[in-house]
C-alpha positions, 0 to 999 in steps of 0.5 A: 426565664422570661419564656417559662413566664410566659409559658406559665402564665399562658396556661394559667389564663388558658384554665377556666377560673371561677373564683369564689370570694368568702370572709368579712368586708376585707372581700365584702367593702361595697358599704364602704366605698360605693359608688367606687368599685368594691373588691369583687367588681375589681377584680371581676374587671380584671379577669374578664379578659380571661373570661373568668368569673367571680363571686361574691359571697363574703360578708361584712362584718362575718365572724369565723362561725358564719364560714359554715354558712357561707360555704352552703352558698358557694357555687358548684362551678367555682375553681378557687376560693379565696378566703379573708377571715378572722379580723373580726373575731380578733378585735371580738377577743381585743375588746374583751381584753380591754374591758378586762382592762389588764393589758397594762400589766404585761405579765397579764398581757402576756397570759391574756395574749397566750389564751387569745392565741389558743382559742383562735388556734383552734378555731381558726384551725377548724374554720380552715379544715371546712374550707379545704374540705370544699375541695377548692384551690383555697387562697388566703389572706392574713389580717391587716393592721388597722388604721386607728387614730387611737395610740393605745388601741394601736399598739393593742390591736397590733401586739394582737394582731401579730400574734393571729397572723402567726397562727394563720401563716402558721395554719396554712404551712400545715396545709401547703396554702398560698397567703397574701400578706395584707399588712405588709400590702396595706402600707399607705394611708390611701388603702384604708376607707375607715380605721378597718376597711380597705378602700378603692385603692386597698382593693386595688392591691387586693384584688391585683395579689389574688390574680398574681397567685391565681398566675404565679403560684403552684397549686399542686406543689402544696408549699406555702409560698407568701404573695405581697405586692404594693403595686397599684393599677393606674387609679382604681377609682376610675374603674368601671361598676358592674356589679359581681353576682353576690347573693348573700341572702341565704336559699 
């Protein structure tokens, strides 16, 4: 009941966190936002009260390659990583496959989308092995729809995109991971800064679901539990800027 909550969330706070962000611009959006806070600052004011801290190591425009790199950089005293990747290697494979321009033949689309699904398989599979291999809590996020204007590149990308998001639920069931469901989060109009970055308010929801997972779910039961919560903080847009330590330039 409400008494095993609070007892829960109790200890969860009483723990010293230190949360490590990696990925793309889903985590990186500071270019796309500024001068409004960007998910690291959000969620970095969110916890201070717990006296947690978060880092940023996340980069825009980062592909599944540059995790490797990344992780050299990830701070020895981090508790939990929470990684958001893929995106970008899913529009990469897209884009081939328009400029193959046989998506309109489905008996085409359908082998084109099969190649897709085991190229990124693998991949994703081995970028995933890496991270846990940090020996971190590792939370992570599915990749969200974009927001194009354009009808066809749409339905493309989320055909495509229905697909990966299979393989990244299904890569994190293997291994007993949290997941936060950003295309079921990301629901309004108001999340997206451009076709693909999330803005104030998508950090909002962002950075509020990797505190719910960091207070709700159970680290040492590995099962995969699925965190989707659309609730915004009053207006994210009023929330302080103090920058999150991010060193992305490399040692």
């Amino acid at each position: 009941g409400r008494m095993e909550d609070q007892k829960k969330e109790q200890q969860a706070t009483d723990s010293e966190r230190v949360i490590t962000l990696i990925g793309d611009s889903i985590l990186d959006n500071h270019r796309y936002v500024s001068p409004s806070p960007a998910v690291s600052t959000q969620l970095q004011k969110k916890v201070e009260i717990w006296g947690w801290k978060v880092h940023l190591r996340a980069v825009d425009g980062d592909v599944m390659a540059g995790i490797e790199r990344q992780l050299t950089r990830v701070p020895e005293e981090t508790t939990d990583l929470v990684l958001s990747v893929g995106g970008n290697d899913a529009l990469r494979y897209l884009s081939i496959q328009m400029r193959l321009g046989s998506l309109w033949n489905p008996v085409n689309l359908l082998s084109r989308l099969g190649t897709i699904r085991t190229e990124f398989r693998q991949e994703y599979s081995d970028m995933l092995d890496s991270v846990v291999a940090l020996g971190k809590r590792v939370t992570v996020c599915k990749i969200y729809k974009p927001n194009f204007e354009l009808v066809s590149s749409q339905l493309i990308s989320l055909t495509g995109l229905w697909f990966i998001n299979g393989i990244i639920e299904d890569e994190c069931r293997k291994r007993g991971l949290p997941v936060i469901d950003l295309p079921f989060i990301f629901n309004d109009e108001r999340d997206y800064a451009n076709p693909i970055e999330p803005s104030t308010w998508g950090g909002d929801k962002i950075s509020n679901n990797i505190i719910d997972v960091m207070l709700n779910y159970d680290f040492d039961a590995k099962r995969t539990q699925i965190f989707a919560s659309r609730s915004y903080t009053s207006n994210p847009n009023e929330q302080s800027q103090n920058p999150v330590d991010d060193q992305q330039s490399g040692p």
